[in-house]
PDB file of N, CA, C and O in Angstrom:
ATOM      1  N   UNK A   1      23.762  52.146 107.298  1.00  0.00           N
ATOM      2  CA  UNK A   1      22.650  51.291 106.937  1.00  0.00           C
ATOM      3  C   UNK A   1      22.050  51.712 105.597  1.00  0.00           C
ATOM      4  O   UNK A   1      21.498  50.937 104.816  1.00  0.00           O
ATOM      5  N   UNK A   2      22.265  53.401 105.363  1.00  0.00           N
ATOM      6  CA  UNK A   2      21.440  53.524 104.016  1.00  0.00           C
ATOM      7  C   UNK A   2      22.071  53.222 102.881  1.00  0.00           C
ATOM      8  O   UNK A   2      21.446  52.935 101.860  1.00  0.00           O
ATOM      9  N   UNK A   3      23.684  53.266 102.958  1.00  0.00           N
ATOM     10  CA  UNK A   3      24.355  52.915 102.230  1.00  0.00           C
ATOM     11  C   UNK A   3      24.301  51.352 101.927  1.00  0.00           C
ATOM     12  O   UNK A   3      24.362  50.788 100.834  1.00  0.00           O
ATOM     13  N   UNK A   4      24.175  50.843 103.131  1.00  0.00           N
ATOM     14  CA  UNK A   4      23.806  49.133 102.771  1.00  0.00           C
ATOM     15  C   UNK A   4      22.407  48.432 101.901  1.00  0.00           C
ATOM     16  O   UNK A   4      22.179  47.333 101.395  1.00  0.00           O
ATOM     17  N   UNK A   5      21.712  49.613 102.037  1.00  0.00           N
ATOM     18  CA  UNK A   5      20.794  49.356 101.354  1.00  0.00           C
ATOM     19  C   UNK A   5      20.431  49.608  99.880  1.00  0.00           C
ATOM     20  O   UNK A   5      19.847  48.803  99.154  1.00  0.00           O
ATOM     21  N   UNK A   6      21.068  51.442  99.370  1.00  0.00           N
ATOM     22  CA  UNK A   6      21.487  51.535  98.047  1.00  0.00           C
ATOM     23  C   UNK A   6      22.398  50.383  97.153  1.00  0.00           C
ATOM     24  O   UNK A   6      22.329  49.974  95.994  1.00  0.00           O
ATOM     25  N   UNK A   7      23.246  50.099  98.267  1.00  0.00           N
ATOM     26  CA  UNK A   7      24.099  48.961  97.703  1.00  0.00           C
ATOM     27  C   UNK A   7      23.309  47.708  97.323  1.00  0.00           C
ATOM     28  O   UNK A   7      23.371  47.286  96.169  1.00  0.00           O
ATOM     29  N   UNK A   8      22.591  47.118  98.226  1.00  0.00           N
ATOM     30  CA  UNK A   8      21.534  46.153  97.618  1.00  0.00           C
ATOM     31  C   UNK A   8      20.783  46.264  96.393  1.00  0.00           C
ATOM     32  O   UNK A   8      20.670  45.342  95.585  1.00  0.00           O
ATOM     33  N   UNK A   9      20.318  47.310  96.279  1.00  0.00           N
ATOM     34  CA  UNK A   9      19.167  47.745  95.545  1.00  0.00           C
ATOM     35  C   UNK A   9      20.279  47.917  93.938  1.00  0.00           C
ATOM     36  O   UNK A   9      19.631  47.606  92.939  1.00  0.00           O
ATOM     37  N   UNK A  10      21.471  48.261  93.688  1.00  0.00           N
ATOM     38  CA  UNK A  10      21.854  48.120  92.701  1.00  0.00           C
ATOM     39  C   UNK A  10      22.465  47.008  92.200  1.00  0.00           C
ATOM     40  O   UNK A  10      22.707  46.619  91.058  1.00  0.00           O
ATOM     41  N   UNK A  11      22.745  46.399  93.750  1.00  0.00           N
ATOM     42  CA  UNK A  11      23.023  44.635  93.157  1.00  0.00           C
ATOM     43  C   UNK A  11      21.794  44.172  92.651  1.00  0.00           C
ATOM     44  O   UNK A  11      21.841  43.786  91.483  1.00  0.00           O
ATOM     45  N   UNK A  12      20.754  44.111  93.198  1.00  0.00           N
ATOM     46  CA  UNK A  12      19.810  43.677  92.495  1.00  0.00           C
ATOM     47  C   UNK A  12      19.040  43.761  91.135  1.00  0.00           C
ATOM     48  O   UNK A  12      18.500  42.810  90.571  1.00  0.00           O
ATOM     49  N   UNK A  13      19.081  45.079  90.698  1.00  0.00           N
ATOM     50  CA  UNK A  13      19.077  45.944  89.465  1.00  0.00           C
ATOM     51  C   UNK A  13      20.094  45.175  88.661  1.00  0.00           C
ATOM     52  O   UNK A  13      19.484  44.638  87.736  1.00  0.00           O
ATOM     53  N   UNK A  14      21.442  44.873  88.608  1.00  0.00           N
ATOM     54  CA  UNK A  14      22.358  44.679  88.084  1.00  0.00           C
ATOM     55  C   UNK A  14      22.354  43.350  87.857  1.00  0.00           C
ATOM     56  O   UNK A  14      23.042  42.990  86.902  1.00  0.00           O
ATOM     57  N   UNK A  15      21.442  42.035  88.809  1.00  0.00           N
ATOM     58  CA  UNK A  15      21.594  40.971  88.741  1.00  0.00           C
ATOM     59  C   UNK A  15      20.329  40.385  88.111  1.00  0.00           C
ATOM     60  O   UNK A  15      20.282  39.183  87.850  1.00  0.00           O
ATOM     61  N   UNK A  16      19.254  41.245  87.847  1.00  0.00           N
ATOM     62  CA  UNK A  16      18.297  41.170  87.292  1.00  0.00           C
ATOM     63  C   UNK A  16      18.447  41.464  85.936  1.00  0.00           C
ATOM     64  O   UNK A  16      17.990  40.639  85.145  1.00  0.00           O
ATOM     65  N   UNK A  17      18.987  42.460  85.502  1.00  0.00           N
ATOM     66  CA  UNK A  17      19.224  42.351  83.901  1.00  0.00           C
ATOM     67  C   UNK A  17      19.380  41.541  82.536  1.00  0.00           C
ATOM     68  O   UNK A  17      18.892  41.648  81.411  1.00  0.00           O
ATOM     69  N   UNK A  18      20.564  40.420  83.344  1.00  0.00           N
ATOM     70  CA  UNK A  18      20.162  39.263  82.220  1.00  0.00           C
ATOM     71  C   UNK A  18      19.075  38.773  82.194  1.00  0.00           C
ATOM     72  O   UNK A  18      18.716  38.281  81.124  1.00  0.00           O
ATOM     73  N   UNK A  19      18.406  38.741  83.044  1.00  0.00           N
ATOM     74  CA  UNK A  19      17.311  37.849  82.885  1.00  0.00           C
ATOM     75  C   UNK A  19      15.757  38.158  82.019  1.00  0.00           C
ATOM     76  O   UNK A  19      14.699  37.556  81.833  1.00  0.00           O
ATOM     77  N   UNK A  20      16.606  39.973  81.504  1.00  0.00           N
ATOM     78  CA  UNK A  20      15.315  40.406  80.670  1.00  0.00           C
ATOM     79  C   UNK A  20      15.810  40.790  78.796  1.00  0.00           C
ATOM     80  O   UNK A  20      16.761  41.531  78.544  1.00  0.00           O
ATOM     81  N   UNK A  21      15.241  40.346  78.061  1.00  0.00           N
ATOM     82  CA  UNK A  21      15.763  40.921  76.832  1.00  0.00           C
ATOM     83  C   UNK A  21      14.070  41.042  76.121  1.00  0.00           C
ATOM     84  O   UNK A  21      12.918  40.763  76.451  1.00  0.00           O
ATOM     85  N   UNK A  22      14.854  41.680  74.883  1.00  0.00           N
ATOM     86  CA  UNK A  22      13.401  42.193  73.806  1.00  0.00           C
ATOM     87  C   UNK A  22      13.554  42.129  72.737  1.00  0.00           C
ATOM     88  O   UNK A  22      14.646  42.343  72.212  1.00  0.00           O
ATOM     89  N   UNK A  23      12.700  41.874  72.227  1.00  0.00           N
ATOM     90  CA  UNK A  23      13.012  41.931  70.504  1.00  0.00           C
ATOM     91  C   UNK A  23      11.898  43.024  69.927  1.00  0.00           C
ATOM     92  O   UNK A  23      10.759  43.218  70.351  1.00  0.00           O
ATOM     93  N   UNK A  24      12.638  43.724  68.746  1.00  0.00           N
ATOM     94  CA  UNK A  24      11.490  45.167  68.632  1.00  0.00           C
ATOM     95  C   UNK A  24      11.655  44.866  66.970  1.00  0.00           C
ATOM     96  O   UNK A  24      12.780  44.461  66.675  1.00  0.00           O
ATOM     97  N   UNK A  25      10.906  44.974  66.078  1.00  0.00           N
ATOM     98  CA  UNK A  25      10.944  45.479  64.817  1.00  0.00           C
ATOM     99  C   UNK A  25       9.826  46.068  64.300  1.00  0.00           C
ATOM    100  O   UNK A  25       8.771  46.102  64.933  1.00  0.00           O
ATOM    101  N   UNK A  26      10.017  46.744  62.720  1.00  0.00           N
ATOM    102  CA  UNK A  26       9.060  47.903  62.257  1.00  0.00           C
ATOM    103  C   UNK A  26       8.341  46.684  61.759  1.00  0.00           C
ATOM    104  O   UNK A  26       8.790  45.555  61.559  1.00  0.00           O
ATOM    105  N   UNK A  27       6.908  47.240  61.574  1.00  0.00           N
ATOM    106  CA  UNK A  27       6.041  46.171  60.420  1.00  0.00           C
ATOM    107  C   UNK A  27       5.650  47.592  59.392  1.00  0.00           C
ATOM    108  O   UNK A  27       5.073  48.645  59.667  1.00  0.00           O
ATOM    109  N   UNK A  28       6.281  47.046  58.048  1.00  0.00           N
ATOM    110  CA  UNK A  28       6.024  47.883  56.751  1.00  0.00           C
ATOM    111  C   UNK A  28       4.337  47.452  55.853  1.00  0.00           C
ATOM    112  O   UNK A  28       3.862  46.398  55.433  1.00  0.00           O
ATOM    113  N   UNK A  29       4.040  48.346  55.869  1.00  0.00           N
ATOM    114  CA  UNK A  29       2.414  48.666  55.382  1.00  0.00           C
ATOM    115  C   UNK A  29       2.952  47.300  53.615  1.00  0.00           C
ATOM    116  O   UNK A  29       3.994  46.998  53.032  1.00  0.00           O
ATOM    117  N   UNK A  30       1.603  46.977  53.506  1.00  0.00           N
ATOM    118  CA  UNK A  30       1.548  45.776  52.418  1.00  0.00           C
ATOM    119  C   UNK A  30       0.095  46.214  51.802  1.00  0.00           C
ATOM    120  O   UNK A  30      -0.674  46.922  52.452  1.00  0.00           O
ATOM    121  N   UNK A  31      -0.207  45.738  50.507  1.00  0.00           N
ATOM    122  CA  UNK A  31      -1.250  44.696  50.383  1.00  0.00           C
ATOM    123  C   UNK A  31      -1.424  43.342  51.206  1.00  0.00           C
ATOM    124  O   UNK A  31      -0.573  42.517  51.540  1.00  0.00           O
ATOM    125  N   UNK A  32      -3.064  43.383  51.470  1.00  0.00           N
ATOM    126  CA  UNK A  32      -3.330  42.223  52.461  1.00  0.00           C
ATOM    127  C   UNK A  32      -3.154  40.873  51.408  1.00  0.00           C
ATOM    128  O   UNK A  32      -2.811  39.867  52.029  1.00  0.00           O
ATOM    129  N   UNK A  33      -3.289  40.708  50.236  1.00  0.00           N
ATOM    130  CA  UNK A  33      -2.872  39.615  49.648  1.00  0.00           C
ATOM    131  C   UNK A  33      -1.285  39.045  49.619  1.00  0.00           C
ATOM    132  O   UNK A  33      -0.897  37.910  49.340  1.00  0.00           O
ATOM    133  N   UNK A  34      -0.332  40.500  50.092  1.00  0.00           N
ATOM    134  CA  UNK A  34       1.225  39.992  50.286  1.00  0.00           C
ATOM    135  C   UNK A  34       1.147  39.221  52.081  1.00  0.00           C
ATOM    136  O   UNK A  34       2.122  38.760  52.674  1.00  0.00           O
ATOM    137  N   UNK A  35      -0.092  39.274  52.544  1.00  0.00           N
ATOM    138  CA  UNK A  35       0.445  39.363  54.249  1.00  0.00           C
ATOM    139  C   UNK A  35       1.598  37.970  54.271  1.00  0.00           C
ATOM    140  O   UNK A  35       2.710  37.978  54.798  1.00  0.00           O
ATOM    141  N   UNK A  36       0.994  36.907  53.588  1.00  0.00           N
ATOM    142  CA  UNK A  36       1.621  35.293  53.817  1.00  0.00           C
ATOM    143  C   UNK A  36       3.096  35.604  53.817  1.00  0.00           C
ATOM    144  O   UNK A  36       3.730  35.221  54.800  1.00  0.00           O
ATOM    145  N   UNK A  37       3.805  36.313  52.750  1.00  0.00           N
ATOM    146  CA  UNK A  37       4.972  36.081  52.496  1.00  0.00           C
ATOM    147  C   UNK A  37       5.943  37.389  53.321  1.00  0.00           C
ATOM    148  O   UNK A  37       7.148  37.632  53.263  1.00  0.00           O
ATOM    149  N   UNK A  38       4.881  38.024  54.037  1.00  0.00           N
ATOM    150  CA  UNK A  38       5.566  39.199  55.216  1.00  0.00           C
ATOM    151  C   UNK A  38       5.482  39.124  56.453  1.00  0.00           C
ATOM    152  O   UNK A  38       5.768  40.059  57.201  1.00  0.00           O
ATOM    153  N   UNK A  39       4.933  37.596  56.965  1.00  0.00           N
ATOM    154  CA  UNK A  39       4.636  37.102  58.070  1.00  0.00           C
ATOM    155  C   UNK A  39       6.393  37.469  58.916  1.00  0.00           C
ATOM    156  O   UNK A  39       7.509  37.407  58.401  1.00  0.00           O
ATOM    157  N   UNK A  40       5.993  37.844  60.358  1.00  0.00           N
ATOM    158  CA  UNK A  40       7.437  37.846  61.497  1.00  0.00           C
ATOM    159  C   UNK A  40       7.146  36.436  62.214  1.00  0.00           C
ATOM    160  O   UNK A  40       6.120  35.841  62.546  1.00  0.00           O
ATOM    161  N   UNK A  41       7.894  36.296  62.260  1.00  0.00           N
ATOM    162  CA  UNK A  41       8.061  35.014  63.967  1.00  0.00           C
ATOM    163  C   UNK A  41       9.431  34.983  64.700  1.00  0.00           C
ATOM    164  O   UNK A  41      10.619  34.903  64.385  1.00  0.00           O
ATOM    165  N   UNK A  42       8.644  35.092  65.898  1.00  0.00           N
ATOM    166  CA  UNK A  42      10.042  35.213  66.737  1.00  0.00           C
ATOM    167  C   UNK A  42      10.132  33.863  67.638  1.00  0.00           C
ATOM    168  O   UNK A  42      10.412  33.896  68.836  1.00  0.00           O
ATOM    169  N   UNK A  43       9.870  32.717  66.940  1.00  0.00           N
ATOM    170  CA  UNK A  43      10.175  31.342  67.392  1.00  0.00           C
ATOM    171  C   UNK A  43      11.385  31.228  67.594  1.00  0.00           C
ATOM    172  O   UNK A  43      11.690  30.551  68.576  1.00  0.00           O
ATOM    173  N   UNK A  44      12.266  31.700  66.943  1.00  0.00           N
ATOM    174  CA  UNK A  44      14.075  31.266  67.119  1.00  0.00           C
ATOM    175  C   UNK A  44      14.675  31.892  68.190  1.00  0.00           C
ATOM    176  O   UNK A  44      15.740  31.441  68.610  1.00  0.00           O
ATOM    177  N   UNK A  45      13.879  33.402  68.988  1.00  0.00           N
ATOM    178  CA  UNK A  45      14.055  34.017  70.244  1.00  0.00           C
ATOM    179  C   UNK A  45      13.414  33.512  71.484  1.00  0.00           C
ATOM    180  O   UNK A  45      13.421  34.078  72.577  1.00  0.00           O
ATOM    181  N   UNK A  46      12.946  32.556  71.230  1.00  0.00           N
ATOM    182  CA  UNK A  46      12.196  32.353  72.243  1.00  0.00           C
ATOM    183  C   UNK A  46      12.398  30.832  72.944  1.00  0.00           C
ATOM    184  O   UNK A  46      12.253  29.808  72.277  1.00  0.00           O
ATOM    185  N   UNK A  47      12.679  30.819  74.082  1.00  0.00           N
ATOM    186  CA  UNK A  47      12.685  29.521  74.767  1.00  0.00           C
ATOM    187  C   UNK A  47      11.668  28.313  74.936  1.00  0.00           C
ATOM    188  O   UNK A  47      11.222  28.280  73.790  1.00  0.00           O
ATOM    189  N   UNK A  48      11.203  27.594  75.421  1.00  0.00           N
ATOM    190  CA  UNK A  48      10.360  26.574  75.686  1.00  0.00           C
ATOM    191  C   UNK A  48      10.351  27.047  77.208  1.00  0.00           C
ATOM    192  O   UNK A  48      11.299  27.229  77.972  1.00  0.00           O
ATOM    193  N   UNK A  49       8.391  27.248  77.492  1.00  0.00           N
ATOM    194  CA  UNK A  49       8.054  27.798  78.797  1.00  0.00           C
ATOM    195  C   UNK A  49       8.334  29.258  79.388  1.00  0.00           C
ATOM    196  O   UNK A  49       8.330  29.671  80.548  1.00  0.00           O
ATOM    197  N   UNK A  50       8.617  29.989  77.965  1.00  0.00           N
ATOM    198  CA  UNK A  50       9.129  31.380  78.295  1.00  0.00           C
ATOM    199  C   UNK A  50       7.987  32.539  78.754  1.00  0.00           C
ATOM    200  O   UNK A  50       6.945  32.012  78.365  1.00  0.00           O
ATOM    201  N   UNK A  51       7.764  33.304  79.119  1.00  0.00           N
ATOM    202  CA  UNK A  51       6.635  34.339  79.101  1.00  0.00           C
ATOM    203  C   UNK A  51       7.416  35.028  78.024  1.00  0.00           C
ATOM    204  O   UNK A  51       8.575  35.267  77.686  1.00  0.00           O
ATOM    205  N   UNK A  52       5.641  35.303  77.511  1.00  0.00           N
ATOM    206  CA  UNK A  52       6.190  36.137  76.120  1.00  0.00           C
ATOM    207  C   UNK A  52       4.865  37.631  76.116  1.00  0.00           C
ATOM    208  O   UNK A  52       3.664  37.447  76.311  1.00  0.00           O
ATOM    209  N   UNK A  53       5.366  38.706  75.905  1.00  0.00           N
ATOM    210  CA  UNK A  53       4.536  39.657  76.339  1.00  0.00           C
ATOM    211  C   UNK A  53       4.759  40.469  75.026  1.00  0.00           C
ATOM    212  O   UNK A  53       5.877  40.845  74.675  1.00  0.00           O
ATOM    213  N   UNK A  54       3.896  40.652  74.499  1.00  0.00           N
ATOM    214  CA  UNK A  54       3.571  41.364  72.738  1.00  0.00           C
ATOM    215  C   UNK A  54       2.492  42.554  73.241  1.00  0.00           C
ATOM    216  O   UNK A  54       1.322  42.490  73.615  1.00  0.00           O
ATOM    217  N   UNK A  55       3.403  43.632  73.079  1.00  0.00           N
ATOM    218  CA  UNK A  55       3.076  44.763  72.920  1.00  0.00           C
ATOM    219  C   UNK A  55       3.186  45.771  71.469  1.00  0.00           C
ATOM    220  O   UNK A  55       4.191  46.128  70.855  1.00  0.00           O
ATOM    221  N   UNK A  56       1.585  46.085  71.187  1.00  0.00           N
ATOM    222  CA  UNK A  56       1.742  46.871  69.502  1.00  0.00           C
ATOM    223  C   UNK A  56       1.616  48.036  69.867  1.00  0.00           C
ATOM    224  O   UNK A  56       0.697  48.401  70.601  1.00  0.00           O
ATOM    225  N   UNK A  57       2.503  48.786  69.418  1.00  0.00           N
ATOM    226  CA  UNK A  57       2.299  50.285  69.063  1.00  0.00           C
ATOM    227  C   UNK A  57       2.014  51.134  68.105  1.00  0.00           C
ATOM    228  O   UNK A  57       3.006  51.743  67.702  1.00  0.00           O
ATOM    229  N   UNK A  58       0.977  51.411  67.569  1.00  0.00           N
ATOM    230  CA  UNK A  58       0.323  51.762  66.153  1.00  0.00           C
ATOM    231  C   UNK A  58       0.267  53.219  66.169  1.00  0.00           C
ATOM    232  O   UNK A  58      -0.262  53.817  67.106  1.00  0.00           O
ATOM    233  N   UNK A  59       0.789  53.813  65.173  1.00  0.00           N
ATOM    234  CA  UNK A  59       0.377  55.278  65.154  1.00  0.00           C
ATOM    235  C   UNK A  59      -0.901  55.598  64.052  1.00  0.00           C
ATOM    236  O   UNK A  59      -1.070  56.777  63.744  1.00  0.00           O
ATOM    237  N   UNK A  60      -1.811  54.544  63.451  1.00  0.00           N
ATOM    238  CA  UNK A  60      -3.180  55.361  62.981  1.00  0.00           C
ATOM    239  C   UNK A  60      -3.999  55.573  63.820  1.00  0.00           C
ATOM    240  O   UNK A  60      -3.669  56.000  64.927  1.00  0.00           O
ATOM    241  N   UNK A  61      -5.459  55.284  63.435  1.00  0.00           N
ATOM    242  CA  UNK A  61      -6.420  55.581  63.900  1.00  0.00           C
ATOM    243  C   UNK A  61      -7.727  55.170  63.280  1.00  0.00           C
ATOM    244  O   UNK A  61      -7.862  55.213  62.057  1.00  0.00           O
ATOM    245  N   UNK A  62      -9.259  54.541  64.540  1.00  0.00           N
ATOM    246  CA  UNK A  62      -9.906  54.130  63.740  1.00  0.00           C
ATOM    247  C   UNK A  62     -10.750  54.832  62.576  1.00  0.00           C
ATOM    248  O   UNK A  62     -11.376  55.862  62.828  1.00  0.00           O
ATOM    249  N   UNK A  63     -10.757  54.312  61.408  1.00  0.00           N
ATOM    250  CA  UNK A  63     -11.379  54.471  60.300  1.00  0.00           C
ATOM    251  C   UNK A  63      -9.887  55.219  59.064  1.00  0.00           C
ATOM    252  O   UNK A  63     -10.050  55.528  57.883  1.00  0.00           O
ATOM    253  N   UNK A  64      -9.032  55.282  59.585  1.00  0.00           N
ATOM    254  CA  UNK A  64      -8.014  55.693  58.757  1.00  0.00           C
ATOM    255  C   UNK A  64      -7.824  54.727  57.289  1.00  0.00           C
ATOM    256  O   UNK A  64      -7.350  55.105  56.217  1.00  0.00           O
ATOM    257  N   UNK A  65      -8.368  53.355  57.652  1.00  0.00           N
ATOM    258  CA  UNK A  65      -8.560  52.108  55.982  1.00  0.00           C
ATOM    259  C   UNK A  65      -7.073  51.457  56.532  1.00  0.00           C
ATOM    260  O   UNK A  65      -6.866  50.414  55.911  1.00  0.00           O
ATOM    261  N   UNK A  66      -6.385  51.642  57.141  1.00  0.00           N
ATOM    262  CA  UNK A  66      -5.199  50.519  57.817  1.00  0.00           C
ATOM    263  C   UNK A  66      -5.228  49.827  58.633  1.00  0.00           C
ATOM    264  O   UNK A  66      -5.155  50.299  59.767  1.00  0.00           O
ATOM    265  N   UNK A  67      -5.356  48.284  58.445  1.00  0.00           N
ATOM    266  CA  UNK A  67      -5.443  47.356  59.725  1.00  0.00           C
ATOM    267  C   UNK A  67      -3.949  46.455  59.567  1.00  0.00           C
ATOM    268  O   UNK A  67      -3.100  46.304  58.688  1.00  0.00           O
ATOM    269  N   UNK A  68      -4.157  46.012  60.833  1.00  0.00           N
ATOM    270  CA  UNK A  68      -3.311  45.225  61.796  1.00  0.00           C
ATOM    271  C   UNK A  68      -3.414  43.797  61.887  1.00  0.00           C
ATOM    272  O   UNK A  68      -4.042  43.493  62.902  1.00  0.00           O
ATOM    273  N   UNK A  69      -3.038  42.790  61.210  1.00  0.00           N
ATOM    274  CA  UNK A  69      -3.221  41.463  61.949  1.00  0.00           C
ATOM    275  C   UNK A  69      -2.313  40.701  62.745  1.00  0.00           C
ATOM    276  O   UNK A  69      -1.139  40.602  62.386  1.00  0.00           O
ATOM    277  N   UNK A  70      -2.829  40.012  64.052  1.00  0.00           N
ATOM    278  CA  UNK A  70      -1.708  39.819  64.644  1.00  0.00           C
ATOM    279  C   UNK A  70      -2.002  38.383  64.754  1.00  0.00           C
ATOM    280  O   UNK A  70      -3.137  38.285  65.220  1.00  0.00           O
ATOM    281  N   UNK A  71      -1.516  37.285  64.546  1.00  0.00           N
ATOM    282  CA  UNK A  71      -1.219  35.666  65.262  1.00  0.00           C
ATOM    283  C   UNK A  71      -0.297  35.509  66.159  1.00  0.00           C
ATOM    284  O   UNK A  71       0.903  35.730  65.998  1.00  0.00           O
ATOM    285  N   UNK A  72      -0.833  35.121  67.135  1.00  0.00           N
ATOM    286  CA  UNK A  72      -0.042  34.568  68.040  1.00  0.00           C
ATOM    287  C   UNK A  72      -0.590  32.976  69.217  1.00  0.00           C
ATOM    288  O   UNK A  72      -1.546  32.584  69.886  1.00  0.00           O
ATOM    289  N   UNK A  73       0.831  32.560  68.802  1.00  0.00           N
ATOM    290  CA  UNK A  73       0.110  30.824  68.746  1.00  0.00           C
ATOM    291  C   UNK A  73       1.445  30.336  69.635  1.00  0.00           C
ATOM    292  O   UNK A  73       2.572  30.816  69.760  1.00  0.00           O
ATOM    293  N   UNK A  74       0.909  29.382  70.084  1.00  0.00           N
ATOM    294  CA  UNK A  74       1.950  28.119  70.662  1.00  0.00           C
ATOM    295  C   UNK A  74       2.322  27.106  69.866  1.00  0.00           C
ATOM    296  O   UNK A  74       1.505  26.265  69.489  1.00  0.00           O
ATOM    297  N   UNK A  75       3.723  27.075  69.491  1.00  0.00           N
ATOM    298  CA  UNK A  75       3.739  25.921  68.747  1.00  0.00           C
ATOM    299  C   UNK A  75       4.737  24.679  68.998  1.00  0.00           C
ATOM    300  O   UNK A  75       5.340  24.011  68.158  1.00  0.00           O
ATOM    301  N   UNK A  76       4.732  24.544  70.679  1.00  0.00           N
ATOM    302  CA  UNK A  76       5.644  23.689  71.110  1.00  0.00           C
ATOM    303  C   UNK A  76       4.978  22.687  71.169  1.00  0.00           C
ATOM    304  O   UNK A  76       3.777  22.828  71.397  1.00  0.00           O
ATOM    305  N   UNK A  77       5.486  21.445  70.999  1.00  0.00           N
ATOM    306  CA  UNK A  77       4.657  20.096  71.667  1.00  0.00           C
ATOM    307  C   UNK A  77       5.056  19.929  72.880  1.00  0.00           C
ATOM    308  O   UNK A  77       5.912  20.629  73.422  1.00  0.00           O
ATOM    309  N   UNK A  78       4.345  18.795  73.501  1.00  0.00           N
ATOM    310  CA  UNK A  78       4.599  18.712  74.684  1.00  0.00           C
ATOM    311  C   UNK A  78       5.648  17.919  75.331  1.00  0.00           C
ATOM    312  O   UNK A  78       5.473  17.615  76.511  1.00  0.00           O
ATOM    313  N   UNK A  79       6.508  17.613  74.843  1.00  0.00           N
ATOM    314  CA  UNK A  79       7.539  16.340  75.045  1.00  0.00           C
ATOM    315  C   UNK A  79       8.599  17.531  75.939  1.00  0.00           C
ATOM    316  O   UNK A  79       9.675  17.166  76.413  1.00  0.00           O
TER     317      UNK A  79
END
């Protein structure tokens, strides 16, 4: 039985996988007057009705004079 159950538990692991991917890249420090033309979008990764979960990982700190801007928008219509 425990064996029937390890066995489950890695079918499941194994059948769950496609169904997760990520997209990761660096963001390189700018002048805030370059931001327009250093904008990311990950519209071309992304499906219609997808969950999309944006996680930042920053290594400053406050008052260090480096900020962060982030947009994040919907830009599907509804058809």
């Amino acid at each position: 039985m425990e064996l029937l159950l390890r066995f489950l538990q890695y079918f499941l692991l194994l059948a769950s996988i496609p169904l997760v991917s990520a997209l990761k890249f660096d963001i390189q420090a700018h002048p805030g007057h370059e931001s327009a033309k250093h904008e990311r979008c990950i519209r071309n990764f992304v499906a219609k009705d997808q969950l999309v979960v944006v996680t930042a990982i920053i290594s400053g700190h406050r008052g260090d004079g480096q900020m962060l801007n982030m947009h994040v928008s919907c830009l599907f219509s509804g058809t």
